[in-house]
N, C-alpha and C positions, 0 to 999 in steps of 0.2 A: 807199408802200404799194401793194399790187398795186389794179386799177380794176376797176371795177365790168365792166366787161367781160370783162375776163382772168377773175375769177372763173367768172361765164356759159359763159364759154366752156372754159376749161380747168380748176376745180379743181371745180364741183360736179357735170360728169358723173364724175367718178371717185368722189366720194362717193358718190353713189343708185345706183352701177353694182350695189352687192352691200347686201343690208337689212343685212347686219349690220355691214359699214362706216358704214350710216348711223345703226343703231345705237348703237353705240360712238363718231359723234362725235357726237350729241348728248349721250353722258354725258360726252364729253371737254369740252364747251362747257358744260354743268352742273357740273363738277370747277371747271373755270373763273372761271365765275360765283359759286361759292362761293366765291372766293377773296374776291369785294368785296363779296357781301350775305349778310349772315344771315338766312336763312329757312329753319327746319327744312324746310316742303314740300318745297321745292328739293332739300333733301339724300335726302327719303323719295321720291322721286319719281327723281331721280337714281341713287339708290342702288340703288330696284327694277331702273331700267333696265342697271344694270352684272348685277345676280342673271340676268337673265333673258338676256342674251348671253352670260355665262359659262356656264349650263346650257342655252341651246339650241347651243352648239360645240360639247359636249362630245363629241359622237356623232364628232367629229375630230379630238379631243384623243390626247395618247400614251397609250399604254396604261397609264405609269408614274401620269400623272396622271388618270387615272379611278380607280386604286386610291387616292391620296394624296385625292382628293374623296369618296371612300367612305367612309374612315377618318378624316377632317376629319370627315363628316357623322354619324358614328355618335359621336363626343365630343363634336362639339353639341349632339346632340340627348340623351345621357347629361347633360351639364353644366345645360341645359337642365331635367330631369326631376331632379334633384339638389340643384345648390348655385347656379346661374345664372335668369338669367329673358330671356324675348326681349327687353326695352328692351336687355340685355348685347349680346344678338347682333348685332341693329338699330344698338348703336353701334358695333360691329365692319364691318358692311357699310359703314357710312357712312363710317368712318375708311380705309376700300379707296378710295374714290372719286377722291383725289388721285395715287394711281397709274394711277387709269384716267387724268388728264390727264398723266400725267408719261410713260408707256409710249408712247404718240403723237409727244408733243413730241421722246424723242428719237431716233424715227425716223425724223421729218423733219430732223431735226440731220445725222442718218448720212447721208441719202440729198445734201444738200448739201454736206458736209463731202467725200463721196466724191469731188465734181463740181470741187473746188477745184484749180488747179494747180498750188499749195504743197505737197497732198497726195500726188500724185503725183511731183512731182520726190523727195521724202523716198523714196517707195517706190523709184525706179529706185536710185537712190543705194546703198540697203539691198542691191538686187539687184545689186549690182557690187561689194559687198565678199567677200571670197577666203575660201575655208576656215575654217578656226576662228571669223573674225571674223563670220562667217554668221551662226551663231547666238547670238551676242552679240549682233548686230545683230537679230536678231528678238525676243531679251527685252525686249532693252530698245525695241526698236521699236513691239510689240504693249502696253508699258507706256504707253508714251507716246499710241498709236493709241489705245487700248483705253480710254484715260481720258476720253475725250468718243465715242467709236465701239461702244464696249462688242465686244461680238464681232463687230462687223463690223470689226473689227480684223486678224480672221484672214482675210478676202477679200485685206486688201492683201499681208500679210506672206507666204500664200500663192506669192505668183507673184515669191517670192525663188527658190523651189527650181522648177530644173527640169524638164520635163516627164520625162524619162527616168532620174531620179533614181532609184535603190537603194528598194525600202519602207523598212527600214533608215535612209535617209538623211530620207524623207520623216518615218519614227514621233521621229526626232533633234528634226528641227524644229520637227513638232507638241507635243513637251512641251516644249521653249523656248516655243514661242508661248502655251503655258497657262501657265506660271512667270510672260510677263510681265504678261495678259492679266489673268485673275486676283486679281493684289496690286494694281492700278492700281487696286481699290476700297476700299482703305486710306486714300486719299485723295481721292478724284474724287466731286463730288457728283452725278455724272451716271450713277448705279447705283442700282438698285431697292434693295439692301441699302443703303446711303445714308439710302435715304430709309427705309424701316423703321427702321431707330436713329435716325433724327431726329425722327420720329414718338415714339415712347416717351422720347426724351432732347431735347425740344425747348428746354432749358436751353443746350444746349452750342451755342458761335456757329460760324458758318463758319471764320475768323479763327483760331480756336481750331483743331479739328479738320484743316482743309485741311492748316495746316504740320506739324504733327503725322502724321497722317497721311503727307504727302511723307517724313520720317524716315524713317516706319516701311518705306517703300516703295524705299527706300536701303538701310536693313540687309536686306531681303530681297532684293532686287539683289543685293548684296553678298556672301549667303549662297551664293547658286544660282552666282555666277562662281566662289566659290569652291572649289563642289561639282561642277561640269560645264562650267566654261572652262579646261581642261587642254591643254597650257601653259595661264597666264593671261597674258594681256597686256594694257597699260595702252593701247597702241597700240590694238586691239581696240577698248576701250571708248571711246576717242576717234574714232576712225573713226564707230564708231556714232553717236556724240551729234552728230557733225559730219551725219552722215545727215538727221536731224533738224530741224537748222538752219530751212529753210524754213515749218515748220509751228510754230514754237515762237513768235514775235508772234502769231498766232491765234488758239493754245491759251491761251496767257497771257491774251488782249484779253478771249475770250469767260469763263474761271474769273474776270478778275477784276471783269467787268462784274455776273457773276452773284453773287459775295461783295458788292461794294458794293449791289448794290440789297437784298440779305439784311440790308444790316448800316442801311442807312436808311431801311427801308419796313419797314411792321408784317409784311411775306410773310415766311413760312417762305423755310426752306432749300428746298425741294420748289418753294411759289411761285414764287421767285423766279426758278428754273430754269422755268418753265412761261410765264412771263410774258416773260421776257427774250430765250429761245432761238427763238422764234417771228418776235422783232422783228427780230432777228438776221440770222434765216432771208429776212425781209422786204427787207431791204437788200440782201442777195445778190442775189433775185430781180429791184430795181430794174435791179443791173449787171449780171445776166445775163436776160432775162425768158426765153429760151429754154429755162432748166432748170424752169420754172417744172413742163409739165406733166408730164418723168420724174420727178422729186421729188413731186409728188401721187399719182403710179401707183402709185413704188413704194410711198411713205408708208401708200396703201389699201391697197395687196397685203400690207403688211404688220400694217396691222391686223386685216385680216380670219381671219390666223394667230394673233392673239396669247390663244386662248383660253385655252392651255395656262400662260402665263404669267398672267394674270389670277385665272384659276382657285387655283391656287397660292398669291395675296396675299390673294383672300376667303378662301380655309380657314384661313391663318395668322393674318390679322390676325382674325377672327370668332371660333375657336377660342382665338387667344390673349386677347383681348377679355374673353371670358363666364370664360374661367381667372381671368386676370389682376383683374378688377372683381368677382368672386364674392368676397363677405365668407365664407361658412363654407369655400370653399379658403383662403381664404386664413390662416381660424385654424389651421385642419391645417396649413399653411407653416410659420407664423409661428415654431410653434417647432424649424426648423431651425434656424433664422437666430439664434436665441433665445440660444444658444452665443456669438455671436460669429466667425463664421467668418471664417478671416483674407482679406485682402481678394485675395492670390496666390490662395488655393482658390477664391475668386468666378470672379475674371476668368479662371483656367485651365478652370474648368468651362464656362463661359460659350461658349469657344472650345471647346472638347472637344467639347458635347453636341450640336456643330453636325459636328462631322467624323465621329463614329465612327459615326452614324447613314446619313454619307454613302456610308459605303463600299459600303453594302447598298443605295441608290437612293433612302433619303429624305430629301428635299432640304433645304438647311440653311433654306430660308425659314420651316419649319415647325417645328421643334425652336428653332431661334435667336428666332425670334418667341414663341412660347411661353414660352419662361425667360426675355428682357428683360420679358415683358407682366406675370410673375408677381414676378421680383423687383423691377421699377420700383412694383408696389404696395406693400411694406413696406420696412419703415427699414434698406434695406440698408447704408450707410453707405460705398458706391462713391463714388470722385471720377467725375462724371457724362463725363466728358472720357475718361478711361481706359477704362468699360464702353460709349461708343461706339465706342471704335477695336476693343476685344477681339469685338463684335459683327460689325463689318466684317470682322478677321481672323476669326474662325470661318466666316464667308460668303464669304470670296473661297477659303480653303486650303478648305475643303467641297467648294465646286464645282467646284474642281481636280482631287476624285477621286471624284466623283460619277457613275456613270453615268446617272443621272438628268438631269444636268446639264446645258444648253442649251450651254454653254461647252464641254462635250467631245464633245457630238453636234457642234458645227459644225465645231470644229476636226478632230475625225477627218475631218467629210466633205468641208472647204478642201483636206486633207493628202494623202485620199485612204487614210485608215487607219482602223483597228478604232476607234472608239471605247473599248471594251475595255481596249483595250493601252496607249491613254493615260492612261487615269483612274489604272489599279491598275501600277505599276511603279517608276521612279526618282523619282518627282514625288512619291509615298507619301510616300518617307523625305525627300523635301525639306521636303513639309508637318510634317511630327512637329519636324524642325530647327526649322522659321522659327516654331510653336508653342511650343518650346522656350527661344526666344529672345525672343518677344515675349512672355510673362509676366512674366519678372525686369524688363522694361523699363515696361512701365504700372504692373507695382505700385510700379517709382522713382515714377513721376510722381503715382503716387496720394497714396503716403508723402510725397512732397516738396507736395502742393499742397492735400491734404484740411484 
């Protein structure tokens, strides 16, 4: 563990450098805390202090997200005066709270994970495979990056393509890198959507979901070389995975450190991840102490950004909360479902209501949270395993052509392209495929397991 020194000296000026770094981690050390004591104060107290970082950002928030906090605010406060009560909202705030610890943790993951020099050899490797095998090698590379890196995935895959590269050749790679970037939260417990479907579906185990998941993460592989590795070559995809090589014991060590401790300790999927990747982080630092203080900088640099993301999981998870927990919505629901609706229309809507909303900028955290919060309150009769995955899919093909989306703001700006041009183009009609694919496939699994 780092010493009381190295603390002193290198990681708490970086914390009091900005209030609302220091803000933010004392809800991240209350997120925490909640993991081993129950004390509602803790949670009310906590809770406040994530409300009042997220609305004092906000004056630096995007622009997308001061309208999505407006229109979040004007349904709660409807739901509210309606069919909801503030104890609903209050448990909404308070169920945000373990994203405010989880958003942190895996920014200090990135910022070590970057510093490794397994990670870099993968990247040179990727960068010396020829033509076509290019961008094979960045689906599948940003899949693999992107599964513990989330979008910091696209810094590495990035500096595959040359500086004097075509736009054209640049806009090529950047939708490879969202194809693979994207689907890797099909299966990767280290994404915010992740943990929102864990959150509502806290029935399904890691064990369960991870290899599932990995499948689903295959056929959509599968799909895109289909669709955009012309020639296809088998060569290609081996080249690629050989790229790989180097960071694949690491990836492995840390997913599988973090399922067992899920699968033997009372912690959630989320805990487990919050508690583990820290310690993790700790033993690097032992063999390296020199990353100790860029890994703290950038860690605060990056929380002190993260208002726009935070923001986003209080309006979802508050909004869907006072929906989902309102008994007279939920009588006006009840007889949809009243029918019998077959379990293909569940899960295709499910995934649907998260993408067509995307196309126009509203982000699937909002709509996909909403319909899991209101259908996990009645007797939907979903195999619980199947409307986690179709939840992750609608969330990762959403923010692929979302321009709302932090996945296609970063990637245009790594690529050096319109944001634009990425979200809305060949990636569209890939999303509609791997939607089209992945219904007939979960409702096997629902049929075969329900």
């Amino acid at each position: 563990m780092c010493s009381l020194r190295l603390w002193r000296a290198e990681i708490l000026p970086q914390i009091f450098k900005d209030w609302r770094v220091l803000l933010l981690a004392s809800v991240w050390l209350g997120s925490v805390a909640g993991l081993f004591v129950s004390a509602p104060m803790l949670d009310h107290l906590t809770g406040i202090g994530l409300l009042v970082f997220v609305l004092l950002t906000l004056p630096r928030a995007r622009r997308e997200t001061k309208f999505l906090m407006l229109g979040g605010g004007l349904i709660t406060a409807v739901l509210l005066m309606t069919v909801a009560g503030p104890a609903d909202a209050l448990r909404g705030l308070e169920r945000s709270l373990i994203f405010a610890g989880l958003l942190p943790t895996l920014q200090m993951t990135k910022a070590v994970a970057l510093r490794m020099p397994s990670v870099r050899i993968s990247q040179e490797r990727l960068a010396s495979l020829p033509g076509q095998a290019a961008d094979v090698g960045i689906a599948i590379g940003t899949t693999v990056f992107g599964s513990v890196l989330n979008t910091g995935a696209f810094a590495l895959v990035s500096a595959v393509i040359k500086q004097d590269a075509t736009e054209e050749r640049r806009l090529t790679a950047a939708r490879a890198a969202m194809r693979g970037m994207n689907i890797s939260v099909l299966w990767s417990p280290f994404f915010v959507g992740f943990a929102v479907a864990g959150t509502y579906l806290p029935e399904v185990e890691l064990w369960q979901i991870v290899p599932f998941g990995f499948f689903c993460v295959c056929l959509s592989i599968a799909i895109a070389l289909a669709m955009f590795a012309r020639p296809f070559s088998f060569g290609a995809v081996r080249d690629s995975l050989a790229c790989l090589g180097p960071i694949a014991p690491r990836l492995g060590f840390a997913a599988g450190t973090v399922i067992l401790v899920g699968a033997l300790t009372p912690l959630s999927t989320l805990g487990a991840i919050i508690v583990v990747m820290p310690v993790l982080c700790a033993i690097q630092f032992q063999r390296h102490p020199e990353q100790v203080r860029p890994v703290f900088e950038e860690t605060a640099t990056a929380m002190s950004r993260m208002g726009d993301d935070l923001a986003l999981i209080v309006v979802a998870m508050v909004v869907g909360t006072a929906a989902g927990e309102a008994d007279a919505l939920i009588v006006h629901v009840a007889p949809l479902l009243e029918g019998g609706l077959p379990a293909p229309v569940l899960l295709a809507s499910l995934i649907g209501i998260q993408l067509l909303p995307a196309v126009v900028g509203i982000h699937p955290i909002i709509t996909g949270t909403i319909f899991l919060a209101a259908l996990t309150s009645l007797p939907h009769g979903i195999l619980p395993l199947a409307l986690y995955e179709a939840m992750l899919a609608g969330w990762g093909l959403g923010s692929m052509i979302s321009i709302a989306s932090l996945s296609v703001v970063t990637a245009g700006s790594m690529f050096g392209v319109r944001p634009l041009v990425v979200a809305i183009g060949p990636n569209l009609l890939y999303v509609l495929v791997v939607w089209a694919a992945l219904v007939p496939l979960l409702s096997a699994v629902h049929y075969a397991f329900i």
